[in-house]
C-alpha positions as CSV (number, residue, x, y, z in Angstrom):
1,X,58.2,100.2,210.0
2,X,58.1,101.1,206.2
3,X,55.7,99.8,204.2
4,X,57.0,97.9,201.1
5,X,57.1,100.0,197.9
6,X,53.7,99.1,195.7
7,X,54.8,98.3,192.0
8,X,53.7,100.8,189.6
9,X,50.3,100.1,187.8
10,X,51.8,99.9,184.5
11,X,53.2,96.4,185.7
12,X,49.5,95.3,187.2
13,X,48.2,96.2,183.1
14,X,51.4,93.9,181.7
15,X,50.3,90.9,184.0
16,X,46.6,91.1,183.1
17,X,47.3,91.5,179.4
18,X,49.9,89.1,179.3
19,X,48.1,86.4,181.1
20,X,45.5,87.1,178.1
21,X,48.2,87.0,175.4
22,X,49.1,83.7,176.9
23,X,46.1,81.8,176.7
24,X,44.6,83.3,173.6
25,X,48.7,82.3,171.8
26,X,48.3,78.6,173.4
27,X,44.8,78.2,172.1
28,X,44.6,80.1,168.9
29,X,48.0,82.6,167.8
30,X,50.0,79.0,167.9
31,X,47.6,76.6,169.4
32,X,45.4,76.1,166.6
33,X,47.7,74.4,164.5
34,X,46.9,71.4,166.6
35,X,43.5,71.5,165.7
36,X,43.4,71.6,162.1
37,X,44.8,68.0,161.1
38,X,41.9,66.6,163.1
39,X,39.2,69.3,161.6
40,X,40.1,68.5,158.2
41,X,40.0,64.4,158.8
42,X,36.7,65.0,160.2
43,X,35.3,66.7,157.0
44,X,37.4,66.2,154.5
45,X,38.0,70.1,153.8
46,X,41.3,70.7,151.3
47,X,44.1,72.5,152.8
48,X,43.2,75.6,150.4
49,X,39.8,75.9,151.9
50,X,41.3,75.9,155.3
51,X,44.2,78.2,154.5
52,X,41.5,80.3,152.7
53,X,39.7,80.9,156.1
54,X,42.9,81.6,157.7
55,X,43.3,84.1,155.3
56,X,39.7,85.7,155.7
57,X,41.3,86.1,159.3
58,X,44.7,87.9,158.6
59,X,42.7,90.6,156.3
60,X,39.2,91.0,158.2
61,X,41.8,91.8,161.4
62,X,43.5,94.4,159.3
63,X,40.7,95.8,157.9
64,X,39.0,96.4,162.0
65,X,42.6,97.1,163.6
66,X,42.3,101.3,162.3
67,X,39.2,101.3,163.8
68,X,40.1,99.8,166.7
69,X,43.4,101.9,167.3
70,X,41.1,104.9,166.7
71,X,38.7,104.0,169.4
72,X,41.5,103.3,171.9
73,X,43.2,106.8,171.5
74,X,39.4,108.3,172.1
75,X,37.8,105.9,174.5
76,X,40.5,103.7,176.3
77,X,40.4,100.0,176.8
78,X,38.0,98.5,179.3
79,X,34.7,98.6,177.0
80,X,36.4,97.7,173.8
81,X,38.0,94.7,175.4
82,X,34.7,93.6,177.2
83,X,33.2,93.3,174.2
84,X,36.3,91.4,172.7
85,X,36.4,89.1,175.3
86,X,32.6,88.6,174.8
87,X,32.4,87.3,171.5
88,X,35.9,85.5,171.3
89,X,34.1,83.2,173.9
90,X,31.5,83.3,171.6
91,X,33.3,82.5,168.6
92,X,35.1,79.0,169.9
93,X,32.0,77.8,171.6
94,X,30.4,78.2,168.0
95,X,33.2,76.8,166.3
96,X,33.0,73.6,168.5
97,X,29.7,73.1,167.2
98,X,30.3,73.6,163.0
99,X,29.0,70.8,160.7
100,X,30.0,73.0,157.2
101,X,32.4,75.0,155.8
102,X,30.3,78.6,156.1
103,X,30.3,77.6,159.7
104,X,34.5,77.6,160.2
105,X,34.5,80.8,157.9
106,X,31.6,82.4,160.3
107,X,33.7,81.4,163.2
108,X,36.6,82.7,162.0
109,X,34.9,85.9,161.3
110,X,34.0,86.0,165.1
111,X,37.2,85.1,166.4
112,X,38.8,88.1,164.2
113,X,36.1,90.5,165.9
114,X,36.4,89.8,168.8
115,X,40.3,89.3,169.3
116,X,40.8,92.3,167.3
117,X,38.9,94.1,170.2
118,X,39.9,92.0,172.9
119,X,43.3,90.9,173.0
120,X,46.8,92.3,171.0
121,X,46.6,95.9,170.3
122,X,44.0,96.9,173.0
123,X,47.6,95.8,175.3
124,X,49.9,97.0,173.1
125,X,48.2,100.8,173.2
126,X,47.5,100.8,176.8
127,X,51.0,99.4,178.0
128,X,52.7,102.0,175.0
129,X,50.5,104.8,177.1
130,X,52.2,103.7,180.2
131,X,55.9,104.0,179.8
132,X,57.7,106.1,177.6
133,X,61.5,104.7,179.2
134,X,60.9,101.2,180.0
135,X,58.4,100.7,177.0
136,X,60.4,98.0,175.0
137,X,61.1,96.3,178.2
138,X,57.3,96.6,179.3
139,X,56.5,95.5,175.3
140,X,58.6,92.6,175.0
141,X,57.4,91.7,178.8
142,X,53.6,91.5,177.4
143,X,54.9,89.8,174.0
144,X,57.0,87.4,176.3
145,X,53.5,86.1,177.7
146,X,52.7,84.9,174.0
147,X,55.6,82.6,173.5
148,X,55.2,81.0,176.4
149,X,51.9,79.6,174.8
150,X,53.2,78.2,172.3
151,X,54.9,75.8,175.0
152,X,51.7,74.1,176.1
153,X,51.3,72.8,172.3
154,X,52.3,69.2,172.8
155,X,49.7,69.0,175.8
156,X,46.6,70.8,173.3
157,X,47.6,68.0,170.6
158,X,47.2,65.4,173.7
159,X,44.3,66.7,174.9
160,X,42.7,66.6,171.8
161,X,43.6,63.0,171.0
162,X,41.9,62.1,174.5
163,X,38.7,64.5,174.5
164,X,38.2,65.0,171.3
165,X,38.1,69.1,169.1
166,X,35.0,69.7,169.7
167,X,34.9,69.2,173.6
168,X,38.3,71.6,173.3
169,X,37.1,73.9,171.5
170,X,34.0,74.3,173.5
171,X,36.3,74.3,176.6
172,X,38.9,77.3,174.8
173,X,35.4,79.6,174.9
174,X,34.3,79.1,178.3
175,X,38.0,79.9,179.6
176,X,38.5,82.8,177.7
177,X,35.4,84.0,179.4
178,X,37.0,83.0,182.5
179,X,40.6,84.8,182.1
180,X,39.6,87.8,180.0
181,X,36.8,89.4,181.8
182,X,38.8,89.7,184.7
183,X,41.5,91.5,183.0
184,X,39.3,94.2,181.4
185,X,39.0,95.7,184.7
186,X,43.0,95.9,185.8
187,X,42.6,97.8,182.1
188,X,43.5,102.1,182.1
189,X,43.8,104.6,179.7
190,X,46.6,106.7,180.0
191,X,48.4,107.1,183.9
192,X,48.1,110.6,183.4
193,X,44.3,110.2,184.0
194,X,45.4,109.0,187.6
195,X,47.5,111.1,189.0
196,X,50.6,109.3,187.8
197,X,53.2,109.5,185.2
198,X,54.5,107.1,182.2
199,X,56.9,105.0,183.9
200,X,55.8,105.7,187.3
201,X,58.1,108.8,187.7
202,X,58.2,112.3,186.5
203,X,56.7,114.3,184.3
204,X,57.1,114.0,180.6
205,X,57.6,117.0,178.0
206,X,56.0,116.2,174.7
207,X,58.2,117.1,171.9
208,X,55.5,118.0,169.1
209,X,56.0,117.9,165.7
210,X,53.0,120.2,164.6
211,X,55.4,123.3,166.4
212,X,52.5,124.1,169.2
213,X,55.2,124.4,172.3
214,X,55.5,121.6,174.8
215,X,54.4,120.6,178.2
216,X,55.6,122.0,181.4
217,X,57.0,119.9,184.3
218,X,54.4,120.0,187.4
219,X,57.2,121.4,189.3
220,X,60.6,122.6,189.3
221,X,62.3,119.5,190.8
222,X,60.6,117.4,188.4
223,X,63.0,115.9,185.5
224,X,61.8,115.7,182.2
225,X,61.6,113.0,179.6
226,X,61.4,114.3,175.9
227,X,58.6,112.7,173.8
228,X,58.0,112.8,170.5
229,X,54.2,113.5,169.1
230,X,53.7,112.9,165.6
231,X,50.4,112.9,164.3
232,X,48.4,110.5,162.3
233,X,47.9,112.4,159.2
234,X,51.8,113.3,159.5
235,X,52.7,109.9,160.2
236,X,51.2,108.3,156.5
237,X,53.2,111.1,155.2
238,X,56.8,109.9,155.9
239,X,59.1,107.3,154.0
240,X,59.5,105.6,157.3
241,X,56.3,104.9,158.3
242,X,55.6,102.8,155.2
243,X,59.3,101.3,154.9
244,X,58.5,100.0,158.7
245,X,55.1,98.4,157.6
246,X,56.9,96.8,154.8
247,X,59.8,95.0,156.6
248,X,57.5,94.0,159.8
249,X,54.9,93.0,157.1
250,X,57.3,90.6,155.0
251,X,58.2,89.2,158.4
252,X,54.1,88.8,159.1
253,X,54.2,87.3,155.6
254,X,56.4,84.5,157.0
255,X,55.3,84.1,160.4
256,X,51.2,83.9,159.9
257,X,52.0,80.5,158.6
258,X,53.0,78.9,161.2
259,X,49.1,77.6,161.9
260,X,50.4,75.1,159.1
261,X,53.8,73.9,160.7
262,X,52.3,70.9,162.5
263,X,51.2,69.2,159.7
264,X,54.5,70.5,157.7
265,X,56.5,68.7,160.0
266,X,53.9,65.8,160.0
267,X,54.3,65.6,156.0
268,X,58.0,65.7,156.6
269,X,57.8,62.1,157.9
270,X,57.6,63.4,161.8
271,X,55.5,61.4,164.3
272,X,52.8,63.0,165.9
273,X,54.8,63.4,169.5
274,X,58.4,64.6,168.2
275,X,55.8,67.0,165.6
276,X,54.4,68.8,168.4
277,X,57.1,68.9,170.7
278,X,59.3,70.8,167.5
279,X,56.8,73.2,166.9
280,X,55.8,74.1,170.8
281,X,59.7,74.4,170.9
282,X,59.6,77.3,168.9
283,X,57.9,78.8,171.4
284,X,61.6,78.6,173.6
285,X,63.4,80.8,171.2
286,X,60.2,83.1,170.8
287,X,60.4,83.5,174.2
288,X,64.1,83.4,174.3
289,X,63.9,87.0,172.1
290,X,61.1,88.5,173.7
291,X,62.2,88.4,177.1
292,X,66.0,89.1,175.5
293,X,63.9,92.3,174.0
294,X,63.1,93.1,177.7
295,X,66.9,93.4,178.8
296,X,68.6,95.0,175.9
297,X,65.5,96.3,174.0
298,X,66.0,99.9,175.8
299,X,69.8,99.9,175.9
300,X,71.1,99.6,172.2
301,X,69.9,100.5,168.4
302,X,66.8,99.1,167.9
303,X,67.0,99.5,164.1
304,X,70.5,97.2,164.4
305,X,68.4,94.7,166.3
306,X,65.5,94.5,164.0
307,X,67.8,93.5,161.3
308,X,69.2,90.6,163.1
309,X,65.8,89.8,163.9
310,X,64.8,89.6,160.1
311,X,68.0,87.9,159.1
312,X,67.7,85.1,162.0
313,X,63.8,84.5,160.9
314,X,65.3,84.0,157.3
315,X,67.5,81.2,158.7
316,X,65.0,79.8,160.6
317,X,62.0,79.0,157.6
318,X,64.6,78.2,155.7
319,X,65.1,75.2,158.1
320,X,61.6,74.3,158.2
321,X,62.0,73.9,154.5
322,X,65.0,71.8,154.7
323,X,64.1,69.5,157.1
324,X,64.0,65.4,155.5
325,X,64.9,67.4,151.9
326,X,67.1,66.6,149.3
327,X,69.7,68.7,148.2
328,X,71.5,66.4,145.1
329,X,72.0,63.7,146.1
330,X,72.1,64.2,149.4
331,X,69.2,64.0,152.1
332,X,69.8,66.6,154.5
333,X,67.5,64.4,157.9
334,X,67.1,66.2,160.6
335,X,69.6,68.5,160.8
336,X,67.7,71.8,159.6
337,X,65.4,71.1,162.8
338,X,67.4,73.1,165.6
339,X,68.4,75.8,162.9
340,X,64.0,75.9,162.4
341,X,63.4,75.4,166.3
342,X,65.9,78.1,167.5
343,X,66.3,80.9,164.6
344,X,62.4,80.9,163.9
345,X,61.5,82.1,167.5
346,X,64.3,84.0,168.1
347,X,64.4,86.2,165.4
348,X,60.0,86.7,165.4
349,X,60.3,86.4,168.8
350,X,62.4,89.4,169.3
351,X,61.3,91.6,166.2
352,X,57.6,92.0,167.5
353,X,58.5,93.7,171.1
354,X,61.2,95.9,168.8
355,X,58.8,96.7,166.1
356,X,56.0,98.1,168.7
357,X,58.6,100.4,170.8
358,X,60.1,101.7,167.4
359,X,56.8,103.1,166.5
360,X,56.7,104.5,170.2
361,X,60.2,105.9,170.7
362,X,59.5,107.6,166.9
363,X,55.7,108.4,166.9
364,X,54.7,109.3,171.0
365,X,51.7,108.5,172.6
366,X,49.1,111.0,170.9
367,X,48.1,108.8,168.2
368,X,49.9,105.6,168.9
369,X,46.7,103.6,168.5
370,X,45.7,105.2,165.2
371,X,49.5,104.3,163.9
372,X,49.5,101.1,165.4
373,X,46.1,100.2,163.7
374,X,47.3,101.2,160.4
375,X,50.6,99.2,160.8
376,X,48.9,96.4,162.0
377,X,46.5,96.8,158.4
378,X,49.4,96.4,156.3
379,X,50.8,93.8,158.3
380,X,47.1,91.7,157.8
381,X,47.9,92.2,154.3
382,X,50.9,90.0,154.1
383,X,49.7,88.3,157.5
384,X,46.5,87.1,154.4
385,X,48.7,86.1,151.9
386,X,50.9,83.8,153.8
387,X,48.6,80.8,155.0
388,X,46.9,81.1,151.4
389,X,50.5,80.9,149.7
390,X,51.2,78.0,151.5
391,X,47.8,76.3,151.2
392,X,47.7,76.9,148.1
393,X,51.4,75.4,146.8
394,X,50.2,72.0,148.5
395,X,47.2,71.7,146.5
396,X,49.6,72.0,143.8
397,X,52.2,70.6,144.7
398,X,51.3,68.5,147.0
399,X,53.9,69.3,149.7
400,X,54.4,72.3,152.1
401,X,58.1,72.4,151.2
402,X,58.1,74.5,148.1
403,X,55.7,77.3,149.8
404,X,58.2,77.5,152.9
405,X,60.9,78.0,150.2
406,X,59.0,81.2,148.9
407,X,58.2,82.5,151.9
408,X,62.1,82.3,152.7
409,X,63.4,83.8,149.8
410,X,61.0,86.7,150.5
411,X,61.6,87.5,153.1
412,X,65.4,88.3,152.5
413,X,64.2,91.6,151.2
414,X,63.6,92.9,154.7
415,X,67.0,92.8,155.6
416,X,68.3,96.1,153.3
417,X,65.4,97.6,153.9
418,X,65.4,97.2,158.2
419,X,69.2,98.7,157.6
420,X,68.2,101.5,156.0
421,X,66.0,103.0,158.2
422,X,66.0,106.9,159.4
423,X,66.8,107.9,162.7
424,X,64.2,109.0,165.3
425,X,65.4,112.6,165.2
426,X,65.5,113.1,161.2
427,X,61.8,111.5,161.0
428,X,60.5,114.2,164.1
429,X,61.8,116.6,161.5
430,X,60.8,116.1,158.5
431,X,57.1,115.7,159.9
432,X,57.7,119.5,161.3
433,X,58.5,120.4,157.7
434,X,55.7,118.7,156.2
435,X,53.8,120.5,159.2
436,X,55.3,124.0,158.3
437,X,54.2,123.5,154.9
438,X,50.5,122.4,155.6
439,X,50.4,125.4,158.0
440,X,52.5,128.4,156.7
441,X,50.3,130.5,158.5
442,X,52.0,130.0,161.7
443,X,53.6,133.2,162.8
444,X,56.9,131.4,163.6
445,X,56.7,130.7,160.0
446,X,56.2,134.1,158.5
447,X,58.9,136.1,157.2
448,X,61.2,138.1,159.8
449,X,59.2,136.6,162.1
């Protein structure tokens, strides 16, 4: 009797990671929204101070995510993500415990440590290193993992309410001792390393840009799969690079606020219950264009999609800012609420698997750490200036409306810029060119050569 077929390991590292994504999303990525009304009544902090620390978050994480990404392509995962694991435990249990402000900001500072070790791009990398065909579908499967955390929101505001921050906090720590450290071991560099291939089938042939030749097929019958391999140092040198890290950071920009849509929706005359059942609802269409990502992500223009992805995130803050506003004369209710609920998700939902594979399908695996940790740099960047935008209009102001609006209007910008973007074959070029001219020396390169 045959044996059933065994799924290839890349799958077991997309369960293990995603299991991670999900709990570190419901408790931190979305779920810590639900803790910051309750923070804030219990010491009187201003919404500046705490959008200030939120901040301190975005930028330390760009500032470590190089090195990280660096360490990957060297290393692997397992002892980067131990030690992630280790002191994002670390950092909630000491957060449960803060009296001052230096204490949230130190907390902070651990939780950006150790997640930037432990959790998003040490997956990202490793799954990227495992399929080369399937990637966006393998991407947007771990990414899918993440929305789905944002579903558990309206049970973290109710468990709160009934145990009290502190005693979640405390609890968030101990479980992501409990989940993580598990997972580091399912954790492997590169399939290669194994005895197996990228996708779990046949040899690969690396397409490299620096003109050195490419790799052979292990044997005859074994089909090929073209891969790019662009360098680091050749990557920082091409338009697209840094027109990608623009448009995904604008949309970064917009979507590192959402820690403050609870208590937008709260100021916007919401109860408590309907407030965290429209924000964990966001998670739906997140989830909705993640695991859309998944079927189509491989199958059509991923440049195409990335623009609809920007343009539906445009519609979708700019219903969080219309929600109980007045246009006129006219109050507009609720009706801005399913365009917010549905069009926010959906469209950052579905950009972050197609953003990742991009940099895959154009870059290769040689230095896809490095490039992701770069990208994800200029993303903090924005990712910073969001939450302190928005923190800061409401000390101002006094309302989260007018910061929503900003972020909005920015973000249209993206849209040209997505549509614009070179093709995969014309940016493998131009990094041989640059290449050439770095190294003329190449006898390929000399004249009547």
């Amino acid at each position: 009797m045959k044996s059933l077929k065994q799924p290839f390991y890349g799958w077991w590292i997309v369960g293990a990671g995603g299991i991670v994504q999900w709990y570190t999303s419901a408790v931190f990525w979305r779920g810590f929204q639900a803790f910051i009304p309750p923070i804030l009544s219990t010491f009187g902090w201003s919404h500046g101070a705490t959008a200030a620390a939120i901040s301190l978050q975005r930028s330390e994480s760009g500032m470590i995510s190089p090195f990280v990404g660096a360490l990957l392509d060297k290393y692997g995962p397992r002892k980067a993500m131990a030690f992630g694991v280790f002191v994002t435990g670390g950092g909630f249990i000491f957060m449960s415990q803060m009296q001052t402000l230096w204490h949230f900001y130190l907390a902070i500072t651990l939780l950006t440590l150790g997640m930037s070790f432990g959790t998003f791009i040490v997956f990202v990398v490793t799954v990227a290193n495992w399929f080369i065909r399937k990637r966006a579908r393998a991407l947007a499967t771990l990414m899918s993992f993440s929305a789905i955390g944002g579903l558990t929101l309206p049970l973290l505001v109710a468990s709160i309410d009934h145990f009290g921050w502190r005693e979640m906090l405390f609890a968030a720590g101990i479980g992501f001792w409990i989940i993580g450290f598990p997972a580091t071991l399912v954790m492997r560099r590169r399939p290669e390393d194994h005895g197996m291939q990228p996708d779990g089938g046949p040899e690969t042939i690396s397409d490299n840009a620096d003109g050195t030749g490419t790799t052979q097929p292990a044997t005859p019958r074994t089909s090929r799969l073209r891969e790019q391999a662009i360098t680091m140092r050749q990557a920082v040198k091409l338009r697209f690079f840094w027109q990608l890290a623009i448009v995904t950071s604008l949309s970064q920009l917009v979507s590192s606020t959402n820690l403050f849509h609870f208590a937008a929706l709260l100021e916007y005359g919401m109860t408590a219950t309907l407030a965290a059942s429209a924000a964990g609802a966001v998670a739906i269409g997140d989830l909705g264009g993640r695991a859309g990502m998944a079927i189509i992500g491989d199958r059509f223009d991923k440049r195409k999609m990335l623009t609809v992805a920007m343009l539906m995130q445009t519609v979708g803050v700019a219903g969080l800012a219309g929600i109980n506003a007045t246009v006129g004369s006219v109050n507009l209710g609720l009706w801005p609420l399913p365009f917010f609920i549905v069009f926010f998700g959906l469209g950052f939902g579905s950009s972050i698997p197609l953003r990742l594979s991009i940099l895959g399908d154009y870059f290769g695996r040689a230095s896809y750490g490095s490039i992701i940790g770069l990208t994800s740099s200029v993303n903090a960047l924005f990712g910073a200036a969001g939450p302190a935008l928005v923190g800061l209009v409401h000390d101002i102001e006094g309302t989260y409306r007018l910061g929503f609006v900003i972020l909005g209007s920015t973000l249209l910008i993206a849209i040209p810029m997505t549509l614009t973007l070179e093709p995969a074959g014309r940016v493998a070029a131009k990094a041989r060119t640059l290449t050439r001219r770095s190294y003329p020396a190449h006898g390929r390169d000399r004249p009547g050569t």
